[in-house]
Structures are given as C-alpha cells and as structure tokens.
DOMAR-873444 format. One record per residue (C-alpha): residue in three letters; y, x, z negated. Coordinates in steps of 0.001 Angstrom, whole numbers, plus 500000, padded with zeros to 6 digits. Layout:
ALAYXZ...
// end
This chain:
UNK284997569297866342UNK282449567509864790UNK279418568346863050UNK277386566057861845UNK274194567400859554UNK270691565774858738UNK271409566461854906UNK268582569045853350UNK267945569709849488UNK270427572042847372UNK270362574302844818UNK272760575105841534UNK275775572882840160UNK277634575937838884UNK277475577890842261UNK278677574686843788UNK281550574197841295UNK282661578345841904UNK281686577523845476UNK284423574638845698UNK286834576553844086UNK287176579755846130UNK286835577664849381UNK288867575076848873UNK291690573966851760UNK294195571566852003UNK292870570148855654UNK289778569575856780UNK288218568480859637UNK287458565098859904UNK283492564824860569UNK281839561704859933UNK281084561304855795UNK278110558476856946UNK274538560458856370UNK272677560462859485UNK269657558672859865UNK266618560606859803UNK263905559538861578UNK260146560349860525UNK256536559607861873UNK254708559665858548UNK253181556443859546UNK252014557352863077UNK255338555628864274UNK258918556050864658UNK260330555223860963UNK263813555565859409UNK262824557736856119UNK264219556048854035UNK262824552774855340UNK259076554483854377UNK257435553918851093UNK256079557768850572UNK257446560472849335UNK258781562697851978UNK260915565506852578UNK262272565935856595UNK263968568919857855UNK265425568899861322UNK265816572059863793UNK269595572490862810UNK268959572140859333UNK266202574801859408UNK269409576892861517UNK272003576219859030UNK269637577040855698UNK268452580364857801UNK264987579322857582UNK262596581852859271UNK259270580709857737UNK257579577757855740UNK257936578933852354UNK262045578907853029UNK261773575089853032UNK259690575353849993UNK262155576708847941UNK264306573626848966UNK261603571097848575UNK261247568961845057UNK257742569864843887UNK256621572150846322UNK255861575768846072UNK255182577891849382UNK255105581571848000UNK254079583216851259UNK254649586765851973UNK251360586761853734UNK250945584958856886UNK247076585658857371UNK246188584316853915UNK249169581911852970UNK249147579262849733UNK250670576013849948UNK251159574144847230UNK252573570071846753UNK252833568858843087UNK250387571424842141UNK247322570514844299UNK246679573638846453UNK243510575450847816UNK243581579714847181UNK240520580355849204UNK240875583198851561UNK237526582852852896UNK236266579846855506UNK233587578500853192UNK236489576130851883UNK238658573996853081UNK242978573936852691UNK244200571215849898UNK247346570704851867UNK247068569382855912UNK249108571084858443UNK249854569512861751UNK251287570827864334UNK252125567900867438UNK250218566260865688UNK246721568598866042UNK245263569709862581UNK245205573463861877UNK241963573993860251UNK242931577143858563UNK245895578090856864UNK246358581402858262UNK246695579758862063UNK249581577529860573UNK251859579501859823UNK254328579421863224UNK258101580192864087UNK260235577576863030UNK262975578294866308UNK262684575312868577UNK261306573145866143UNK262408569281866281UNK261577568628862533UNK259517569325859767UNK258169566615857291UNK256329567100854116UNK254270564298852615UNK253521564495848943UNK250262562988847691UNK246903561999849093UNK248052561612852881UNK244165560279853652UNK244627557256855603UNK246702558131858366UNK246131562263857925UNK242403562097857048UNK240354564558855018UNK242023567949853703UNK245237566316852819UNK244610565544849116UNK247733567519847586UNK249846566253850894UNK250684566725854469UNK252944568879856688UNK253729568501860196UNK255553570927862404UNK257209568756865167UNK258097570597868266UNK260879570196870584UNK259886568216873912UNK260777568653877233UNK264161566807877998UNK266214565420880856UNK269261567827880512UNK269123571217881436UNK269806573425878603UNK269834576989877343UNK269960578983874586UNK269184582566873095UNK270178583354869699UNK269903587243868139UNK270071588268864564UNK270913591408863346UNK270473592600859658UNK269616595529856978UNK265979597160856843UNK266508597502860490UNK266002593595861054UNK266195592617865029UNK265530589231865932UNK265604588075869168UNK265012584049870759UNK265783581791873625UNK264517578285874536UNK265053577129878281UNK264947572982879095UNK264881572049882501UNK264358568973884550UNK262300569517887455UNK262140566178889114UNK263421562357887883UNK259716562077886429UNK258921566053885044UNK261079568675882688UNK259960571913881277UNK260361573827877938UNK260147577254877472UNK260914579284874282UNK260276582576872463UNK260627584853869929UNK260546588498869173UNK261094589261864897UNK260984593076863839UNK262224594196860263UNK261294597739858320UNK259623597569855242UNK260962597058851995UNK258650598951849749UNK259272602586850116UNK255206604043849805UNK255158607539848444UNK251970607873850267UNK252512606407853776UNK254487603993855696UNK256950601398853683UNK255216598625853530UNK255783594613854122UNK257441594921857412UNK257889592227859919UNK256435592402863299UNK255524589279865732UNK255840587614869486UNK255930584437870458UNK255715582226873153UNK255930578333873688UNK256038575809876326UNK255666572357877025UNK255391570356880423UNK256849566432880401UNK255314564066882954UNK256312560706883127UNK253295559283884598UNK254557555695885266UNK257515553273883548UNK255078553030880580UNK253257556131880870UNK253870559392879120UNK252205562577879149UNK252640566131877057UNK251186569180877781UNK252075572033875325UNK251317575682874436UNK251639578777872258UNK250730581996871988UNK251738584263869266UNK250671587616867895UNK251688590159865181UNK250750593232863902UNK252492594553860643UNK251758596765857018UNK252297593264855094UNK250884591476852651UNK251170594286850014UNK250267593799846331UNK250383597296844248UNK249275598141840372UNK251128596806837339UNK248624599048835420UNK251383602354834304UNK248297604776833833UNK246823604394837474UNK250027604694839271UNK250867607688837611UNK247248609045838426UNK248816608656842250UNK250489610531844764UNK253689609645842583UNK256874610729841475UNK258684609905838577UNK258002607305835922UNK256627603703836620UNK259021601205837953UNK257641597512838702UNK260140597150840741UNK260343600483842179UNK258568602749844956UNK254888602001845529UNK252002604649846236UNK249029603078848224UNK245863605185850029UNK245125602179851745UNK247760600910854620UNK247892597035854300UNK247780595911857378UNK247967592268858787UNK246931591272862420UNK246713588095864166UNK246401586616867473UNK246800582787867910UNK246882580461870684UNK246902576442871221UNK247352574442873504UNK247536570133873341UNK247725567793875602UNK249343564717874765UNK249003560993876371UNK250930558127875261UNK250901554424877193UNK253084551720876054UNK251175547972876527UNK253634544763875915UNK252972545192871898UNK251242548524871288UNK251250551952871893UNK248107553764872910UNK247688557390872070UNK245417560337872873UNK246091564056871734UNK243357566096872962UNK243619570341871181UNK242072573507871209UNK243277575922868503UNK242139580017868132UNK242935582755866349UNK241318586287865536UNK242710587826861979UNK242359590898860397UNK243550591637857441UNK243121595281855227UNK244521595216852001UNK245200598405849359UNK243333595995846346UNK243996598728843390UNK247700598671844948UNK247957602714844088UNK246647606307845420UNK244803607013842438UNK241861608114843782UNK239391607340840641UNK240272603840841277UNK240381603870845065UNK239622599776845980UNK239661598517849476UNK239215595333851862UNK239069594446855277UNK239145590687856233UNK238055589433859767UNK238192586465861352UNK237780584774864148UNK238716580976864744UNK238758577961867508UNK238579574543866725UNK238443571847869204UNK239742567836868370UNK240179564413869812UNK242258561746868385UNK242331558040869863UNK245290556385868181UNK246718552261868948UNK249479551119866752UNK251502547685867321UNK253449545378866003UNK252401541646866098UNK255224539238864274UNK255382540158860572UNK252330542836861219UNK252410546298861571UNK249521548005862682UNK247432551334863147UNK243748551794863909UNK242380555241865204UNK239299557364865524UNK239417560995865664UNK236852563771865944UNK237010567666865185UNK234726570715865472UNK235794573673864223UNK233441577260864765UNK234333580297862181UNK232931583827862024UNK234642585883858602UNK233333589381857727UNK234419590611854337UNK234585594692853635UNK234714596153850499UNK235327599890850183UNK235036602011846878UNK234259605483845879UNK231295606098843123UNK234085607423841047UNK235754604030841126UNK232333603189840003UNK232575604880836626UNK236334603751835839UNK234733600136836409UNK232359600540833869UNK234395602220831471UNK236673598908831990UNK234232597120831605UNK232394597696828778UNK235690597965826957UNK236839595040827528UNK233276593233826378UNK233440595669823432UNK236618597887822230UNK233957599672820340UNK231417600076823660UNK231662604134823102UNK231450604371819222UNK227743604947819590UNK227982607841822141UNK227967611771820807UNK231980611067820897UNK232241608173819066UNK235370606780820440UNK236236603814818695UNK239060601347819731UNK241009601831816904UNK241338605687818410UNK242029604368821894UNK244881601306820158UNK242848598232821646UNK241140595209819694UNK239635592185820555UNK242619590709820370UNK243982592969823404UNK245068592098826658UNK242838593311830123UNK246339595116830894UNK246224597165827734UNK242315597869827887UNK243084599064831459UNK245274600965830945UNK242682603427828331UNK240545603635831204UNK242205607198832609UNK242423608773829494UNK238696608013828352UNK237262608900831608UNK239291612647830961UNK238057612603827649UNK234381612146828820UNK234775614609831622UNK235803617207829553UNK232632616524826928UNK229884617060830503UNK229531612979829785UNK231489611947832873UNK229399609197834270UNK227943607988831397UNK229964604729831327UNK227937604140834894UNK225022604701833494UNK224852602582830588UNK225665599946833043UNK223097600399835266UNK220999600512832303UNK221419597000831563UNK221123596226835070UNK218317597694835748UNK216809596116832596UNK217965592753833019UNK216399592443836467UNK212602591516836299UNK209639593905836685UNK207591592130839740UNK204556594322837937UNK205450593778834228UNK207609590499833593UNK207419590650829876UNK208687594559829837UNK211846594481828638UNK213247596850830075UNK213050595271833541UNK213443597245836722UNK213919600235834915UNK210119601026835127UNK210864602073838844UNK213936604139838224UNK212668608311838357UNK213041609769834878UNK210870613186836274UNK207036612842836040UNK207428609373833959UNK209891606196834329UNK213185605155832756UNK211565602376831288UNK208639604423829652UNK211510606629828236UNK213154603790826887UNK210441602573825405UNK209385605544823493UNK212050606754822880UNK215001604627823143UNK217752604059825709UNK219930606935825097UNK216896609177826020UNK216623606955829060UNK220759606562830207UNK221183611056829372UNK217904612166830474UNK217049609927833288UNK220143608123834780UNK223111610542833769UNK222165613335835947UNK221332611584839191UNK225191609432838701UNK226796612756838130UNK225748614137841139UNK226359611268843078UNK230061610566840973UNK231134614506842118UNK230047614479845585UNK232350610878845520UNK230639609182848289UNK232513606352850076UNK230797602979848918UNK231139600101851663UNK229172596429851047UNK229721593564853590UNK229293590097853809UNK229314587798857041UNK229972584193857081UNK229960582002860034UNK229912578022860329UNK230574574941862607UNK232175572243860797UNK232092568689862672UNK234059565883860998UNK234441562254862440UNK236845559548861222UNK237506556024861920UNK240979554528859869UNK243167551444860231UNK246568550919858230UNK248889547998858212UNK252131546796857035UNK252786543334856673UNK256350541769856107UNK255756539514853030UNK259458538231853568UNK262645539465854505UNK262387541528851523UNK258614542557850559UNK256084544434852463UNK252756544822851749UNK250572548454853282UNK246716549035853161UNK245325551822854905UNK241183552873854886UNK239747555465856587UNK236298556623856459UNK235135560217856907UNK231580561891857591UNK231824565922857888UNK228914567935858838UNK228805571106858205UNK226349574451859106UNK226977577961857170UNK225017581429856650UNK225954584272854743UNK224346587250855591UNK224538590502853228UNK222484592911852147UNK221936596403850421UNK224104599378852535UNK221251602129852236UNK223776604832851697UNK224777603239848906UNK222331605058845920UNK223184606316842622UNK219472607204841384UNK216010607327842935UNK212552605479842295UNK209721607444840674UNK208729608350844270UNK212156610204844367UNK213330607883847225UNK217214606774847101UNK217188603130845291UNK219919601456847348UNK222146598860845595UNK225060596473845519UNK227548595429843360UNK230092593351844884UNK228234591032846157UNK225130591116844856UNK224204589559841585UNK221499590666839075UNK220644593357841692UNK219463591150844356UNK219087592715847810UNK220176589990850731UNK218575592478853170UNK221143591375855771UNK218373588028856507UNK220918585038857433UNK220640582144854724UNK221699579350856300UNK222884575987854852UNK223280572846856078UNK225078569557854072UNK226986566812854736UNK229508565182852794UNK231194561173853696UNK234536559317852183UNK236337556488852182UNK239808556990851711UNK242906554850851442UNK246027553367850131UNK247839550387848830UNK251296549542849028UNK253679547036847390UNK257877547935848822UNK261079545599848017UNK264396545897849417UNK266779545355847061UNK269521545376849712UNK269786546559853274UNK270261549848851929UNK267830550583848737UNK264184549495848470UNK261588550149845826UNK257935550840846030UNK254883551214844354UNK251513552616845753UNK248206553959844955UNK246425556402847243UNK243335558440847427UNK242559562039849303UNK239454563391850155UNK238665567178850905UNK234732567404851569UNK232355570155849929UNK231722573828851365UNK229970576779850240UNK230711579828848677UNK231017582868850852UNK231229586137848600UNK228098586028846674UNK224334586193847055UNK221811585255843802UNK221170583812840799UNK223768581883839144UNK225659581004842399UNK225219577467844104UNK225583577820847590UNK227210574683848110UNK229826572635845955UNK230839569488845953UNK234213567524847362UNK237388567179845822UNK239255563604845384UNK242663563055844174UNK243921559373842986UNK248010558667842905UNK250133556130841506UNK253172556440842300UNK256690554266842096UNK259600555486843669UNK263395554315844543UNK265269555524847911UNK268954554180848403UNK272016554977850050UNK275157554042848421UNK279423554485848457UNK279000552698852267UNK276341555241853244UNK277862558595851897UNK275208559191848492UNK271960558920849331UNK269229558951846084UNK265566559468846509UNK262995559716843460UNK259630559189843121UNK257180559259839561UNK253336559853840028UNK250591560362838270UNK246854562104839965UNK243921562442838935UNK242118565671840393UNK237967565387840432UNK236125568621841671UNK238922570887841825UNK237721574062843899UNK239414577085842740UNK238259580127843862UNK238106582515840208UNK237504586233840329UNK233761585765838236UNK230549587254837932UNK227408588134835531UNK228398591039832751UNK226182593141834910UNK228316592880837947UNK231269594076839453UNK233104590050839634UNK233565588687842936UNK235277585227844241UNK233570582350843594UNK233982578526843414UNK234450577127840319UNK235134573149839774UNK237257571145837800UNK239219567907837217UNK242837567901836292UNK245801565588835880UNK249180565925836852UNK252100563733836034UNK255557564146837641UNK258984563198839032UNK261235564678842650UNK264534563864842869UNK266704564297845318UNK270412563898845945UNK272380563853849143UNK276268563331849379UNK279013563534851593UNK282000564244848899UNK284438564242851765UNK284170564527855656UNK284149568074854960UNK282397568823851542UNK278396568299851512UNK276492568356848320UNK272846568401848708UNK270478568623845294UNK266601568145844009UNK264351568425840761UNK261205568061840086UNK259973568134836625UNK255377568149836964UNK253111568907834211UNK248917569114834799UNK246169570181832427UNK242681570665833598UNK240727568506831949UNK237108569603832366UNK236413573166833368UNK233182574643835563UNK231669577811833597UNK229314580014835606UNK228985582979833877UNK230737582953830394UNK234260583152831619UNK237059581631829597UNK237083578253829828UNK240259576931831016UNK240479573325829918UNK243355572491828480UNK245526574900830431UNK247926574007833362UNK247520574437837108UNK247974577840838305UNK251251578302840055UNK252432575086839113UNK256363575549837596UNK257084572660834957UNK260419572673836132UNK262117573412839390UNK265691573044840491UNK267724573469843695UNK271227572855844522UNK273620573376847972UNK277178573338849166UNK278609573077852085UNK282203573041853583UNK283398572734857042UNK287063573998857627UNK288974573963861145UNK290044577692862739UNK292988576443864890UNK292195576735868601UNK289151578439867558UNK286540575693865920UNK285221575547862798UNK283925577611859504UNK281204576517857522UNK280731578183854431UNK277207577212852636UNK275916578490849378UNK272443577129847874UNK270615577833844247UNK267255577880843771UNK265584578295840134UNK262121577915839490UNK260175578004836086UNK257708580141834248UNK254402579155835403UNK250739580727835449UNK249740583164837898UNK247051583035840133UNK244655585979837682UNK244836583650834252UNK246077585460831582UNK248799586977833527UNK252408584896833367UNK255304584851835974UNK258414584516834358UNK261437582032835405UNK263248583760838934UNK266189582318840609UNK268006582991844156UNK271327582565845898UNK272022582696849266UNK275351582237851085UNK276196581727854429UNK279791581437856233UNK279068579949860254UNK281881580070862850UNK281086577473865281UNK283022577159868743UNK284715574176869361UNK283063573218872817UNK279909574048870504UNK278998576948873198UNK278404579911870646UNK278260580553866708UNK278448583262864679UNK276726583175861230UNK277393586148858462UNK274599585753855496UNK272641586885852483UNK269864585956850964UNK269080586467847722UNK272767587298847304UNK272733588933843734UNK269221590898844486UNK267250589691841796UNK263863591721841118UNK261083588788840700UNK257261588749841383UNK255623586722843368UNK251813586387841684UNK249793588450839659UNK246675588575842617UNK243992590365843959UNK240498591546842852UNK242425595179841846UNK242175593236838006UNK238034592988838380UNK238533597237838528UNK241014597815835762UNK244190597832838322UNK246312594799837539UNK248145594089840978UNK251469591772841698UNK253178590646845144UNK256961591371845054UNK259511588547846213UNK261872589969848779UNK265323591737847768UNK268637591050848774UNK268691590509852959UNK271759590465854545UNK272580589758858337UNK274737588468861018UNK273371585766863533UNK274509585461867154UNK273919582201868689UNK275263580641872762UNK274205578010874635UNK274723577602878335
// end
C-alpha cells in the first residue's frame, strides 16, 4: 500500500548511513517519491509553504504519529533553530532563534505567540496541549507582528486542530511502555446531517517517575485527561461555522530540579555517594497541577472575492505549582515554593482577506482582555537562614570570617576570589559545623542583619550610621548605642547573637508571600498585502498597530511570625527577606499600577520565482511585546514597571524543490536586533536574600536554518536541518551590582544544532508494510539559564519500526527514545543557587514502548 508522508526534519548522517545498511531490501514498495504539498496559513490564508516568503516549519498529525511526538518540545528537537526544553508544563520555555521570555510570573508577557484555532494563549503554561488529533503544527521564525500581533517577537506557533468532517470515522490508539507508561486515545468523526458533523477526541497519559527520591515518591511522573470536541455547521452554500472545546487537567510530582551542590545532598536523607545522574533526595514533593478549558467559536462567510472571518474565545486555567527549590532533604538548607494561578482571557478577532487581480489582501481588528491572579510562596527554616548568610558573605568575601574569634580564612576553607558560587557553596556545611561547635552558630545571620539593620534609615536619627539598629533590644540600651561605643562585634555577640540562636534552634518555619493580580486589555487594527509585480515578483507590506492597557498590584507584606530579634520594647521585630528589599515592610496594602504601552508593527517583502518550483525572498520585519511590571519584589531599587521589547529582522532565504519534485531545500539567513530584552535574573541588594527581577537589554543575533527533504527512492526518506545562530547582548541593565553580561551570548541559545532522519518502507507479503525510522538529534554547548553555569553538548537517537495494515485499518509501532540512554541536563535553574544549592533539570532517559493503533 501506499504511504505517502508530509516530510519532517531529520537528525544524524552516520545513523542514516548504519540505518541504510542494516535495513536494506531488494524490493520495495512503490509509494509515490513526489513530496507532498504542504499547505500552511501563516498568512491568514490557505498557502502552499513553500509558495510563502517566511521561514516556517509545518508538521502534520501523521508526522507528529510517525516521529512519536507526545508534546511541543518533541518538535523542537526537530526544528532548525528552535529550542523547546520543557519538562514542565505549568512553567514551559520556548525559544525561536534565541528570542524567548523565562518569566514564570504574569507581570510579563511570552516572547514566542501560541495559537491555538487560531485564539492566542496568553500564558505559556495554558499552551501546552496534547498533540493527538491535531491537523498541523506550524512554527514561524521571526517577528510574526503583522498578521500575529504583539507577543510574537521571537516567532509564532499555531496548534491547528482537526475539524469536523463528512465521513464517519474512528479511531483509538493505546501505548504501552517502561516506567509503567499507559496511554490511552480515541477521536470519533461523525456526520450528523448533509449540513452538521461532530468531533470528539480524548486522551488519558499516565507514566511512573523516573527519579527514584530517597525521601518520597519518584518524581517527574506523567499524569493528565483530556477532552476535545468540535461541532461543524454549514450555515448556508457560503456560510461556515466552528464551534470547538477542551478541557484538560493533570495532576503529577513533575517539574523536578534537585542540587548539583555534593555537600548538601549528602547532608540529606541519602545513601551512598553523589551521583548527578543518580537517585535524588527531596523534603519537598514537586508537584504540578492544572486545570484548563477553552472553548472558540468560529465563523467564516465566503463573499464573491473575500473571505470574512470572526473567531470569538474564552480561555481558563487554575495552576499550582510546588517546587523542592534546594532540590535535596538537607534540612539546614530546606527551600520551598508554591505557585498559584488562576487565568481566563476573553478575545475577538474580525478578519477579511481577498484577492482582487494581482492583489492579495488582509485587513483585521482584534481585541483581547485577559484577568490574572498569581500568589507566590516561599518557605524556609531560620536555619536555612544562617547557611544563606554564611553563603553569602563568602561569596562577597572568601575572607568574610577571618575577623571572627576563629579566624577562618579562605585559604583554610580552599576558595578565592577567583572561585566559582559552586565551590563557595559547597564550604557552607562544613563552616556552619565548625561554628556550631565554637557556641558561634548563628553568627553568620547576625552579621547580616547587622548591615541590614544599619543600612536601613533611622526615621529618628538619619545621620546615625548605624541605621535601624537603634531600635533593635541590646538589654537596657540599643544595638546601635552598642555599636557605637563600642563597636559592632559588641553589638552582632552581645545584642543580635543570642536572640538568632534561639530563634535558629527552635527552627521555626519561615513563609513570605506575594500576590499579583492584573487585567491586561490590548486592541489591534493590521492590514497586509501581496501584490503580484509580474509573473515572477511579489511584493508584501503588512502594518499593524497595537495599544495595550494594562492594571497590576502586588500586595506583600511582613509575616509577623517571622522575627529573629526584638525592639528595645522587647516586642518581636517582624521581617522579610525574599521579597522585601532594604527591610521594607509592604504591610500587605495593594500597590497598584496602571500604564499603557502602543506599537506599530510590520513587514516588508520583496519574493522571485526563479522557476515554478524555487523562489527567493528577502524581508524585513518588526515584533513588538509591550511593557509589564515586576511581580517578586517590593522597594527601593526596583521599578515597578519596564519598558517593551522590539525585535528588527532581515532576512533572505531560498525554498526549492528539485530532481522533478523529490529534494526539497529550504534556508533562510537573518539578522535581529533585540531592544529591551526582559529577562527575568535571580538579583537583589547585598543585604537581601535575591529574588526574580526584570532586567533589560539589547542583543543581536545573526543566523542560518537549513533544511533538507528527499525522497532517495519510493521507499527511502531522508529528512535533515541545521541551524548555525550566534547573539551577544550588547548593552546590559545593572540593578544592584550584578555581573554585567554584555558581551555574553543568549542564555540557552546553542551555536550549533543538528538533526537528521531515515526512513524506509518495506512490503510484509499479504500483511502490509514496515517502516523502520531512526532520527539524530545533537545540540551544542550553550549557557544555562543561572549565568555562570554551562550545559555541555547532548545528543539523542530514537528508532522506530511501524507495521502498518494494508487496508490501513490498524498499526503496530515498537520504539525507543533516546535509544543509547544518554545522561544530559536540561538547565542549571531555580532560585536553590540564591541559597548555596546549585539545582539542574534532568533530560529524560531511555523510553521504550509499543504503540497500538485501529481505525474503524
């Protein structure tokens, strides 16, 4: 029988060449060598892809079956210059040719757009949906803000969902596979009447585990429902209209990151020696919980020469998200959060494109309003207090304790200036023993409150200076008195070290909060056209203006059971730390902000057919993503707001297809230009445990994707990309003294990237047909997410050999993924780094499986 594939992108040569060789077979069956056409709506209509002048990467529902694509960051890996490392689904990353938005919280917005039918998903973590009945996927690289609008300035993706057709069909498909994997999925098309047809489909994924936690459940599991359906009316001859749904929930210990730092895990409920790659040992349960649901409905009227369209949404979703941040069990370093959200957005798009003569044309307006509530939780213990501030003041000084009645210097402890935060963190256990065993356990803590204290004005006495110390208790007088007379040791042992003992062995928990909420309107008007120069030349202009409004608070404030001394009346003096600079009390009163940030937007277009078949192109675009605030912190030092990010591209690019349509070529070069990069940096005042802020910054980029498509024979496929992208950051944001990063690249941005796939079809007499696929997938060093840290080079191979019927009734896939089990990281993450416990995300190991698949 014959199978005919939209071609994907591929992985290694040398796995192909092996492949060929152990697969090869003197008959094969005789499928069609022509690539298919695939057909796109980058442009808000119907397009051949290769006819488009953008770079764009298209996946259709049986490609996404034959790769064994469960999630968006599978196509990643397959995708020239994109990287979509998600193990999480509640706080995903996705990043095109390096432009990507790491904000957790809802004070930003995402770099990247995702669409689903065509509805914007405001927030990344309501993206992030089953890929089974899917129609396509397309990815856009570059500014996509013409026809995609604001929050598409590293590029677009758009989930494309199967619609309700005029032939009854049925399907359910179950996969079976190690760590106790059970999938489980149908879809259902009927017809109902000549004019109305149905779709119904669903999904049920459960897997264990994969890190075995020697202190509670294994961890990064798999556990989610779905549900989707979609109603067909054909109103009139010329009248079409779409209602769709989804709901979809999950509930699993994912999203696990877990120390890198030797000396905390072994201060755990461990066994044996440090492994990075080994068990885990968490006292915090990550946990990851969402409930999403949407629902569209979809209106489309053809006149004599234009379409009219109206996609009216609503989108929710309630997240919560509680994450292990010190990734171990040692309790000295115990480090908690708890993320909560809750979602709904509402939007309106009015959309006529036609096609007069040599024009081709778009205009459009479209409308959102999106509401957002997001608590953040941190939980500590005072004795992950002191460890901070032995960290700390190490890392400022290697010779912070040479001075105390110890006089520990750094030579003694092996550290420099010239050390790493890893190897100052990992000293930490060892000279918190060593102080414990002198009586001078807590006075890292207090030295640091010191300076707090002192560094925070006296309302009564502004030129003391020793600050806010005057109304810490030091017994009938004040800390600052003592300090004064006679100096601050007197002050930090006779004052403050007593009270932070106590308080350090009794080991309180210590819980601060902040609560964010906003309504975020944006408004857009666009047009685009595409004008046919000649038979050969076309010329595209797009411009679309943009006005977002936008309302925030934060509301925070001082926990009162959070006290490590008292005031000279001997009353507790609460306090914060995590988000609270300069010892500024929020007092849980809602600051509210209000701005409002405007765009224009566009592109130019110049494309040439050579030939029928190949056509070059050359284009300039712009992306816009508006301002926001920043959500974590409260006080001096912090701006509120921030301003918007723009990206300019030039880009040239060549698509052909060749040898009588069996080799198909893509490429495309670009260069951006990134102003007001938001990056959300792990920061804060040296008196300060750091919290997330955002930081600016402008950066370049400057790149090439290539991709390769070829039908050898009518049985052999060869599918390949590369993308080669290099950025600096050209001007850098300091708040508080941090390293300035100018001059470095992106974060998670791999110079080089590489993918290559095989693919044979052979006949089983009376049976059907085998396909055996195997793909490659390397990726380059890069920068991780904490600076400093570096992810090295990783690789993957995944096989797959499909037996297909030959009425094309029922398949049977056996696979692997990540065939030869390599051990790589995913990022060096998390805020575990701001308390002396570096913490990493693991990629998965080697999953293997066997897929069951009828139709009826």
């Amino acid at each position: 029988m014959k199978h005919n594939r939209i071609p994907f992108p591929v992985k290694s040569l040398s796995v192909a060449v092996a492949f060929s060789a152990v697969t090869a077979a003197p008959v094969w069956v005789q499928a069609s060598s022509l690539l298919e056409e695939v057909v796109v709506t980058a442009q808000k209509r119907e397009q051949n892809l290769q006819d488009v002048p953008i770079s764009i990467s298209a996946f259709s529902g049986d490609a996404l079956k034959e790769m064994g694509a469960e999630s968006i960051s599978d196509i990643g890996r397959a995708t020239a210059g994109v990287e979509m490392n998600n193990e999480s689904v509640t706080q995903p990353n996705y990043n095109v040719r390096g432009i990507q938005t790491d904000d957790f919280t809802v004070g930003s917005d995402p770099a990247v757009a995702l669409y689903v039918d065509g509805v914007y998903a405001a927030r990344g973590a309501g993206a992030e949906i089953p890929l089974e009945d899917v129609e396509r996927i397309e990815i856009l690289k570059g500014p996509q803000g013409t026809l995609f609008g604001r929050n598409a300035t590293g590029g677009a993706i758009h989930y494309i969902t199967k619609k309700p057709g005029d032939e009854a069909e049925r399907s359910v498909n179950l996969s079976l596979g190690n760590y106790g994997k059970k999938k489980f999925s149908f879809s259902v098309n009927q017809p109902i009447s000549d004019t109305v047809a149905a779709r119904l489909s669903g999904t049920v994924n459960n897997r264990n585990g994969y890190l075995n936690n020697n202190n509670g459940p294994d961890l990064n599991d798999v556990d989610s429902q779905s549900v989707r359906a979609a109603i067909r009316w054909d109103a009139s001859d010329n009248t079409e209209v779409i209602w769709r749904g989804e709901y979809s929930e999950l509930s699993q210990n994912s999203g696990t990151v877990y120390t890198t730092t030797e000396s905390v895990y072994a201060a755990g409920n461990v066994e044996g020696a440090y492994d990075l790659y080994g068990d885990v040992s968490l006292d915090e349960t990550s946990l990851e919980e969402r409930d999403l649901f949407g629902t569209s409905l979809e209106v489309n009227h053809e006149f004599e020469s234009a379409t009219f369209t109206s996609i009216t949404a609503f989108r929710s979703m309630n997240v919560n998200f509680i994450n292990d941040e010190d990734g171990s069990s040692d309790p000295s370093h115990y480090f908690a959060s708890e993320n909560i959200d809750d979602q709904d957005q509402f939007s309106q798009e009015f959309r006529l494109v036609g096609d007069w003569n040599d024009l081709k044309w778009t205009v459009g307006l479209a409308y959102s309003k999106e509401h957002v509530d997001h608590i953040t939780e941190a939980t500590a213990t005072t004795s992950m207090l002191e460890n901070f501030a032995i960290y700390n003041a190490l890392l400022a000084d290697p010779n912070a304790l040479a001075g105390t009645p110890l006089q520990i210097t750094g030579a003694q402890l092996g550290i420099d200036a010239n050390s790493t935060e890893q190897e100052v963190a990992e000293v930490v256990n060892g000279v918190r023993s060593t102080l414990a065993g002198a009586g001078l356990e807590g006075l890292a803590l207090s030295s640091f409150l010191f300076s707090a204290y002192a560094a925070t004005p006296n309302p009564f006495n502004p030129a003391s200076p020793f600050g806010a110390l005057h109304i810490v208790s030091c017994g009938p007088t004040n800390a600052g008195d003592v300090a004064a007379s006679a100096g601050a040791f007197a002050a930090i042992g006779g004052c403050m070290l007593p009270q932070i003992q106590a308080r350090i062995n009794n080991n309180p928990t210590w819980q601060e909060s902040v609560r964010n909420t906003g309504t975020y309107e944006s408004s857009a008007l666009y047009t685009d056209f595409t004008y046919a120069v000649n038979d050969d030349m076309n010329l595209s202009a797009g411009l679309r203006y943009t006005y977002d409004e936008k309302s925030f608070t934060v509301q925070t404030g001082y926990n009162p059971a959070n006290n490590l001394v008292t005031n000279i009346l001997g009353q507790p003096l609460p306090l914060g730390v995590f988000f609270f600079n300069s010892g500024i009390d929020g007092g849980n009163v809602v600051q509210q902000y209000d701005e409002d940030w405007d765009a224009l937007s566009g592109r130019l277009v110049l494309d040439y057919f050579f030939s029928q078949n190949a056509m070059v192109y050359g284009s300039v675009a712009t992306g816009f993503k508006s301002g926001g605030f920043n959500s974590l912190s409260f006080g001096p030092g912090i701006e509120p707001t921030f301003d918007q990010e723009e990206v300019t591209n030039y880009e040239i690019g060549f698509k052909g297809d060749f040898l009588e349509g069996e080799l198909r070529y893509n490429v495309a070069a670009y260069f951006y230009e990134y102003d007001n990069k938001q990056d959300l940096q792990l920061i804060g005042p040296a008196n300060a445990i750091p919290s997330y802020n955002i930081t600016t910054a402008d950066a370049e980029g400057k790149g090439v994707d290539m991709e390769l498509y070829w039908s050898v024979t009518d049985a052999f496929f060869l599918s390949a990309n590369y993308s080669f992208l290099d950025t600096e950051i050209t001007r850098y944001d300091v708040i508080f003294g941090e390293r300035d990063q100018t001059g470095e690249p992106l974060a998670n941005t791999p110079e080089h990237k590489f993918y290559i796939m095989g693919e044979y079809t052979i006949p089983v007499t009376d049976v059907g047909d085998l396909v055996l696929r195997a793909d490659y997938n390397w990726v380059d060093d890069r920068i991780g997410q904490l600076r400093g840290e570096e992810i090295e080079d990783y690789f993957t191979v995944n096989a797959r050999a499909t037996l297909i019927s030959s009425d094309d009734t029922w398949s049977v896939a056996l696979w692997a993924n990540n065939l030869t089990d390599e051990e790589d990281l995913l990022d060096y993450t998390g805020p575990g780094s701001a308390v002396g416990s570096h913490t990493v995300a693991r990629r998965l190991p080697r999953m293997v499986g066997v897929d069951l698949g009828y139709r009826f």
